[in-house]
C-alpha positions in Angstrom: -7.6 44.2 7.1 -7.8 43.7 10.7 -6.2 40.2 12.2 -9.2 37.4 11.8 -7.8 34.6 13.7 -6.9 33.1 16.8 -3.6 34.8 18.7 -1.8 31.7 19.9 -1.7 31.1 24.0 0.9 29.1 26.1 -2.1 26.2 25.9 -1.9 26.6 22.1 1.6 26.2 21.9 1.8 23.4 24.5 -1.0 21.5 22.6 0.4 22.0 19.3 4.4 21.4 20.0 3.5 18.2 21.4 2.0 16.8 18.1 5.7 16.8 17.3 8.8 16.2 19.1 10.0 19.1 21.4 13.5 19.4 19.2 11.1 20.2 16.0 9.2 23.3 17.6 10.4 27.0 18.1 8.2 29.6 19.2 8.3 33.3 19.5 11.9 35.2 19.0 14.1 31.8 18.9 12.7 31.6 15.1 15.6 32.4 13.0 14.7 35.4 11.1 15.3 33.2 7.3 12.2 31.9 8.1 10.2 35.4 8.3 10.4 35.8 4.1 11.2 33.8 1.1 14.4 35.1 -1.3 11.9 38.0 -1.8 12.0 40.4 1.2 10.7 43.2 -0.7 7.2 41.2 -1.1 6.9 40.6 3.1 8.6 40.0 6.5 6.6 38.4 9.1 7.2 36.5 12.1 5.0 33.0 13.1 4.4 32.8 16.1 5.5 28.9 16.3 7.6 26.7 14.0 7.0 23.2 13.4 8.4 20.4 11.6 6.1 17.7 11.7 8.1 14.2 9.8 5.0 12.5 8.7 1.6 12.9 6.9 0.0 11.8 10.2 1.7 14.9 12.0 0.3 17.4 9.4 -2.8 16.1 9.8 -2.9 16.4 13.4 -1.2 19.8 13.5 -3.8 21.1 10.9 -6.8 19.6 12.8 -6.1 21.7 15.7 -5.3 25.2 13.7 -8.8 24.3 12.2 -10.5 24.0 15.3 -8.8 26.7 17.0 -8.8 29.1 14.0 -4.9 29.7 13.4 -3.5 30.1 9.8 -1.0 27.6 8.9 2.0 28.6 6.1 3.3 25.2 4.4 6.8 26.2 3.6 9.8 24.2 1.9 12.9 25.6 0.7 12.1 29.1 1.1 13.4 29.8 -2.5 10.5 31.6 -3.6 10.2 35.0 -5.4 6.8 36.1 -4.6 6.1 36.2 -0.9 4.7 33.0 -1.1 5.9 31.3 2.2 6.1 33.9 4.1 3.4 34.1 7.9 1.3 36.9 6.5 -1.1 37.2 9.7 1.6 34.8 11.5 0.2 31.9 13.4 2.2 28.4 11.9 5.1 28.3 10.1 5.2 24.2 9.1 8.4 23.5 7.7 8.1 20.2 5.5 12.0 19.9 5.3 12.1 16.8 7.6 9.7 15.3 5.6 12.3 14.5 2.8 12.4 10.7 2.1 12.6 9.2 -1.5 11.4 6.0 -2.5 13.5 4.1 -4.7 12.5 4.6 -8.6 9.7 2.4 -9.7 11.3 1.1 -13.1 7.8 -0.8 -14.3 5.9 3.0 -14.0 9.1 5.2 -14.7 7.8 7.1 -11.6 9.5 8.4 -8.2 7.7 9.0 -5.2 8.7 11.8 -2.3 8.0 13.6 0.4 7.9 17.4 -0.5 10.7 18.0 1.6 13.2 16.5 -0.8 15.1 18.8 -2.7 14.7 19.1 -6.4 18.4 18.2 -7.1 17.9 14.9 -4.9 15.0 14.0 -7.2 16.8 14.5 -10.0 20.1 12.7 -9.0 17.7 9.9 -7.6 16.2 9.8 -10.7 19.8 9.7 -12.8 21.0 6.9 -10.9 18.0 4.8 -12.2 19.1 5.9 -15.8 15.9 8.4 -16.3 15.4 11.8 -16.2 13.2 14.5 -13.9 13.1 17.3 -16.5 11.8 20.1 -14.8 14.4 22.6 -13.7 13.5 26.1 -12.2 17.2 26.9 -11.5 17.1 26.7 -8.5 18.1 23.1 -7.2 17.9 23.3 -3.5 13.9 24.3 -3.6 12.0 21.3 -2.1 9.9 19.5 -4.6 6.9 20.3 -3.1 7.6 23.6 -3.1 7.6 22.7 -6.9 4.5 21.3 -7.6 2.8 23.7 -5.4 4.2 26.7 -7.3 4.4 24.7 -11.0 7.5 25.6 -11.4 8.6 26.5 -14.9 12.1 26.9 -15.9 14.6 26.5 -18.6 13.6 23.1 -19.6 10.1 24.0 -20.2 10.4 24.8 -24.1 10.8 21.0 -24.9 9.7 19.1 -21.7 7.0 21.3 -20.3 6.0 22.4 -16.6 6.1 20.3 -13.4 2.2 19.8 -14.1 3.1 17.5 -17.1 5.4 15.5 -14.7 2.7 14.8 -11.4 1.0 11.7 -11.4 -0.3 11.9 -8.0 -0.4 13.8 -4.9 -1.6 12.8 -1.1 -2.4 15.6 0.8 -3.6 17.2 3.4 -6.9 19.3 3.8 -7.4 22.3 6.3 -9.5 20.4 8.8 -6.5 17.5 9.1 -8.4 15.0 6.3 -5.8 13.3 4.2 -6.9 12.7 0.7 -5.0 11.6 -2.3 -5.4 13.3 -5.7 -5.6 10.7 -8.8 -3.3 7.7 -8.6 0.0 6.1 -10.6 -1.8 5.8 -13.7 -1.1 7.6 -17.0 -4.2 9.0 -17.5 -7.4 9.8 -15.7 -11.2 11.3 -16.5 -12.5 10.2 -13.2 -14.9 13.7 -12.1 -13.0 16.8 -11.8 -9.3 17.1 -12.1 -8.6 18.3 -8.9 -5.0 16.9 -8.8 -4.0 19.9 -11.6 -6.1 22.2 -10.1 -4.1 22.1 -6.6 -0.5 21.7 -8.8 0.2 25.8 -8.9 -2.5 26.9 -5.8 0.5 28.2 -3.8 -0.4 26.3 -0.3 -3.6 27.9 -0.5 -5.9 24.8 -0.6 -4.2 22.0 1.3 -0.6 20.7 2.1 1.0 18.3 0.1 2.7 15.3 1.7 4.1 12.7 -1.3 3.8 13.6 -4.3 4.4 10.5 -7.5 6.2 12.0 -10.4 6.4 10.4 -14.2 10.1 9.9 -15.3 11.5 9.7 -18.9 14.3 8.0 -20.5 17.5 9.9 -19.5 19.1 11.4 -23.0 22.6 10.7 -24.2 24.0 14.0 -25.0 23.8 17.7 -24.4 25.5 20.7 -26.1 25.0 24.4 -25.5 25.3 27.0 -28.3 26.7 30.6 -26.5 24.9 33.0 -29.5 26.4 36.9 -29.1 24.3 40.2 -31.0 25.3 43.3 -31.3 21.5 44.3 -30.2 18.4 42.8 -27.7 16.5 43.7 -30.6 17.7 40.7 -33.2 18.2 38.7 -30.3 14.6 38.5 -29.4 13.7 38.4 -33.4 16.0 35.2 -33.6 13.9 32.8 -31.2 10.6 32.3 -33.3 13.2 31.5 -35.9 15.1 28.9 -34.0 11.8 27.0 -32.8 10.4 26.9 -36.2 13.1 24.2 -37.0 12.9 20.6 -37.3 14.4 20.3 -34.4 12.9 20.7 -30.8 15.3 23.3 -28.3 15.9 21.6 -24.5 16.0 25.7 -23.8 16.1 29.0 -25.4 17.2 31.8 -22.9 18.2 35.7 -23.5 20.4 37.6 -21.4 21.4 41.5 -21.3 25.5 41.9 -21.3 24.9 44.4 -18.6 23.7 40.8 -16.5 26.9 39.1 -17.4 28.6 42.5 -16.4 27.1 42.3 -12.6 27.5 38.1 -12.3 31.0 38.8 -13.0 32.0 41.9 -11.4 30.0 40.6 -8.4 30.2 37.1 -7.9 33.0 36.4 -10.0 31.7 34.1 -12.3 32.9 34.8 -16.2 31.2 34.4 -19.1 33.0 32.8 -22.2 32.5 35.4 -24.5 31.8 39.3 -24.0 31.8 40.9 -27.7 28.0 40.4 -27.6 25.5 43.5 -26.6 22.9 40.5 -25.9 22.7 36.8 -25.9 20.7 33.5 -26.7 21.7 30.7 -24.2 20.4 27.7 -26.6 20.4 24.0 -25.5 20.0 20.8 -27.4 19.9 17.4 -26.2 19.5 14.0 -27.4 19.7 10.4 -27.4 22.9 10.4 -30.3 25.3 12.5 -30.9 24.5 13.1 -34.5 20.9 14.2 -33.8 22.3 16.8 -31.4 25.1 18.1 -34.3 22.6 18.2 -36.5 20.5 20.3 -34.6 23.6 22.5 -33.6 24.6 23.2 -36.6 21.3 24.3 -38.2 20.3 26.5 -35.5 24.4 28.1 -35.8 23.5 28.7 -39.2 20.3 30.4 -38.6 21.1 32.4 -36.0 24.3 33.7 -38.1 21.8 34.2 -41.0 19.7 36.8 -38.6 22.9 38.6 -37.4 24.4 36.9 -34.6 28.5 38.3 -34.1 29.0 34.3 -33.9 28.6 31.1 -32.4 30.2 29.0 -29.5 29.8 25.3 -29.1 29.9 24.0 -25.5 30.2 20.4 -25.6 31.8 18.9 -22.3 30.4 19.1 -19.0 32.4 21.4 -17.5 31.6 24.2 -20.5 27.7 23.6 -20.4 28.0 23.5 -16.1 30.0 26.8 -16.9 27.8 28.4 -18.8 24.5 28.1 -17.2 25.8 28.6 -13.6 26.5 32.2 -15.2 22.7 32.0 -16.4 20.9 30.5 -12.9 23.3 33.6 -10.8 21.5 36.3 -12.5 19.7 37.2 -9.4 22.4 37.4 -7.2 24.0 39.7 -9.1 21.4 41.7 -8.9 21.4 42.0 -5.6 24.8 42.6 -5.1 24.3 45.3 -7.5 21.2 47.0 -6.3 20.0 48.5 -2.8 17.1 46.4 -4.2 15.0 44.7 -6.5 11.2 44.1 -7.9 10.2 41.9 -10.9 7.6 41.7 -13.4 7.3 38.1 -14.4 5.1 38.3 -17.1 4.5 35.9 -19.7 3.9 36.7 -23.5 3.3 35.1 -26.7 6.4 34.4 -28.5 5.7 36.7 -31.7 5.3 40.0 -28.7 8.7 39.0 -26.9 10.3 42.0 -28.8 8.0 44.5 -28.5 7.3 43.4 -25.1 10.9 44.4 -24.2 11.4 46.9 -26.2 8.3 48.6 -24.3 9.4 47.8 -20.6 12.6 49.4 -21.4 10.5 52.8 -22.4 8.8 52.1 -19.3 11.8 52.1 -17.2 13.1 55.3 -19.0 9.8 57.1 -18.3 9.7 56.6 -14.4 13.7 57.1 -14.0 13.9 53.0 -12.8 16.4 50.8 -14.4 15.0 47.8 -16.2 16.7 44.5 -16.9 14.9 41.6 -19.2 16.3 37.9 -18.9 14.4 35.0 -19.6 12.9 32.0 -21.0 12.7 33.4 -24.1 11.5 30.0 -26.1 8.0 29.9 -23.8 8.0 33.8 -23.8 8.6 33.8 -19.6 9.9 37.5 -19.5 11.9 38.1 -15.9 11.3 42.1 -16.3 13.9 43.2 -13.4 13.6 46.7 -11.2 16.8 47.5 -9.9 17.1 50.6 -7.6 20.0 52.4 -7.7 22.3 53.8 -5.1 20.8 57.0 -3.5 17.5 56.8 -4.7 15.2 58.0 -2.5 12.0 55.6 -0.9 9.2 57.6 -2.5 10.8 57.7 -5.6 11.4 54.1 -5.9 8.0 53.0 -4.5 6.5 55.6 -6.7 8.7 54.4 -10.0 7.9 50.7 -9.4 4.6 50.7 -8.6 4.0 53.3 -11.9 6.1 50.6 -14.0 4.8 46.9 -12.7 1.1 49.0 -13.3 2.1 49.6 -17.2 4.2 46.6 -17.8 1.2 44.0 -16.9 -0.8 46.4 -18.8 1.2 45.5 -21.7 1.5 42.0 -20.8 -2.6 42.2 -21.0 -2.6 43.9 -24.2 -0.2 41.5 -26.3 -2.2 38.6 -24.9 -0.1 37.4 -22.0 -0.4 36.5 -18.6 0.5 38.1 -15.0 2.7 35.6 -13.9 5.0 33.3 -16.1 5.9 30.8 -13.2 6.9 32.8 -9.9 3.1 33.2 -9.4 0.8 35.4 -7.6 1.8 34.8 -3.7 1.3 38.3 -1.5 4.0 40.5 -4.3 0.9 40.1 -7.1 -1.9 39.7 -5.0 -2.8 43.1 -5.2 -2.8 42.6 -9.2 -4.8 39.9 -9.8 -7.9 41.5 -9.9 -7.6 43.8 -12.0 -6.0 42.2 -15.0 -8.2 39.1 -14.9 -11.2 40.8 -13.8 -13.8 40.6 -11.5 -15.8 37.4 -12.4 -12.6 35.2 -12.4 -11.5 36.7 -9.4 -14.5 35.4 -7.7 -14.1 32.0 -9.3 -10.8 31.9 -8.0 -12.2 33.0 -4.5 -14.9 29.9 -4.8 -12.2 27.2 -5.4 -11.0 28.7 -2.1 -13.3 28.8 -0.1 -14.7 25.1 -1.4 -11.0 24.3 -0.1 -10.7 26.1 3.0 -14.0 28.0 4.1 -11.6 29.3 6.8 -9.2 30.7 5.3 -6.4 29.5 7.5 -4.1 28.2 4.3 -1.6 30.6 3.9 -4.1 33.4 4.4 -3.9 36.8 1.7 -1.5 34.7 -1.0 -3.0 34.2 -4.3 -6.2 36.1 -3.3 -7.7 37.9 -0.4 -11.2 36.8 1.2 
């Protein structure tokens, strides 16, 4: 579509670097080029026009009430660990980096609550959190993404069998609206029917609707013990049929995650990071936690015994810290070694309902087979989060690898759609999806989701052509 909005001028950039201190403004080609895409490439490279990095709520407000006035589109970005183009300039403009804003308040014991600025990182939430003697369970894997960034995206992850998304975890949010208004979405309290439940309804909108600025999360008692079971089978196939199995028991999984050796193969190969146990074609990555030890033998031992039951080659016990740490650093460096073992890489993160994880995988490997691309599954498989992976290969030709994927992502959320599932699992729509959206939830929600939108931003200067296109 042709560019809607306001080029910036010298005045522009004048007036907006100094609603921030010179050192926290770049313009034109002394951005660094890390800030043109998110870990993503493949879903968009572009260039703002200006970098800022405002260090208070007050300087988001002031920066957004000019781009409102003036018609520039602002992209809110954190960490840049994205995987779907999320945070990347689409029509350029602002790139506002919330980095600097990154202060934590201490943990308020009396709410078991922690309030921050969404440039914290997750990990700094998490060990702020720990020092208190409590516990910020949601974990996406990747620790250095900024916890707004999190809440923006919902970010899923491996703890999200037992403990659930960051949704379940965000008691409030202030925030910024496109025309520089700051509002604040529900309050520290545990629950809330007051009108519309807008505070969820911007939790997962991608930067879309406004920019978050502190956000309060809810805490929970810190548990005693952990223990990893490291679950080999000679097949994906029994491997997948295990899980329903395992959260049928008495006793609730921390995470339940399936990897292909040929993953293991590349983490190692590439990165050099080993895996304690290679006799396995596939694997369930199965963690248990608790406040006493028995609890978490107990559950141990009765999912060993099931899984050897349904044909697992064995069963591996990691019970110190520097086994678990071992074991899912191999786990969270899966898309790394991909990289290094690819010229490059797309994704289908659907999500399924646990009884089609299976067939689900089972299918997108015919997929692959049929357009000649090489398909990898790894994934939460105890909330049926299915990372499908692309991977081109050496020597393949362009047309033949934008011809394959886009033939394959078309028949794998196909699939997805058939079984019952969902587009996106937790990476979410940003620009890689955008042209998907559409068409697998069809036209009248599409144009519900453009409403919320424009009730948002009529001007579409939030991250502009993310999530959907007006």
């Amino acid at each position: 579509m042709p560019y809607p909005y306001h080029k910036l001028t010298s005045h522009d950039i004048s007036a907006l670097t100094s609603l921030v201190e010179p050192a926290r403004a770049v313009a034109g080609a002394d951005i660094k080029d890390e800030y043109f895409h998110d870990e993503m490439p493949e879903y968009g490279v572009y260039r703002p026009e200006l970098l800022l990095e405002p260090v208070s709520s007050a300087e988001v407000s002031a920066v957004m009430r000019y781009a409102y006035e003036h018609n520039i589109p602002i992209t809110a970005r954190g960490g840049g660990t994205g995987l779907s183009g999320g945070a990347a300039c689409k029509y350029g403009g602002v790139l506002l980096s919330l980095l600097r804003m990154n202060r934590i308040d201490p943990v308020d014991m009396g709410n078991m609550t922690i309030t921050a600025q969404p440039g914290a990182l997750l990990c700094e939430v998490a060990e702020a959190a720990s020092a208190a003697g409590l516990f910020y369970p949601p974990d996406p894997g990747e620790r250095t993404a900024s916890i707004g960034g999190t809440v923006i995206t919902n970010a899923g992850g491996m703890r999200a069998v037992r403990y659930g998304l960051t949704r379940d975890y965000v008691r409030a949010i202030e925030a910024v609206l496109p025309d520089g208004e700051i509002v604040r979405f529900s309050s520290n309290v545990v629950k809330n029917t007051t009108g519309y439940d807008l505070k969820d309804l911007v939790i997962g909108s991608e930067g879309t609707l406004c920019v978050l600025t502190p956000v309060t999360l809810k805490l929970l008692p810190a548990p005693e013990y952990s223990q990893t079971l490291v679950i080999p089978f000679p097949a994906l196939e029994p491997c997948i049929d295990t899980v329903s199995k395992l959260l049928r028991l008495s006793f609730i999984p921390t995470a339940v995650e399936f990897i292909e050796k040929e993953l293991l193969d590349m983490v190692e190969t590439h990165l050099n990071k080993p895996f304690p146990d290679r006799s396995g074609e596939a694997y369930l990555l199965v963690m248990y936690d608790g406040m006493t030890l028995a609890e978490v033998d107990a559950a141990c031992a009765l999912a060993a015994e099931t899984c050897l039951e349904a044909g697992a080659l064995d069963v591996k016990l990691a019970n110190s810290a520097d086994r678990i740490s071992m074991v899912w650093s191999v786990r969270g460096a899966v898309l790394e070694g991909m990289k290094a073992a690819s010229a490059a890489q797309e994704e289908a993160d659907v999500v399924v309902p646990l009884t089609k994880i299976a067939e689900f995988v089972k299918i997108a490997k015919d997929i692959g087979r049929r357009y000649s691309i090489r398909i990898i599954t790894v994934g939460h498989a105890g909330d049926g989060n299915i990372h499908t992976e692309l991977l081109r290969d050496e020597g393949m030709s362009d047309a033949d690898w934008k011809s394959g994927t886009g033939a394959c992502l078309r028949d794998l959320y196909a699939a997805a759609k058939e079984f019952g599932g969902q587009l996106s699992g937790e990476h979410g729509i940003g620009n890689g999806r955008v042209g998907y959206l559409e068409s697998f939830v069809g036209k009248r929600m599409h144009e519900l989701y453009k409403s919320v939108k424009r009730a948002f931003d009529e001007k579409n200067i939030l991250n502009p052509g993310k999530v959907v296109e007006l």
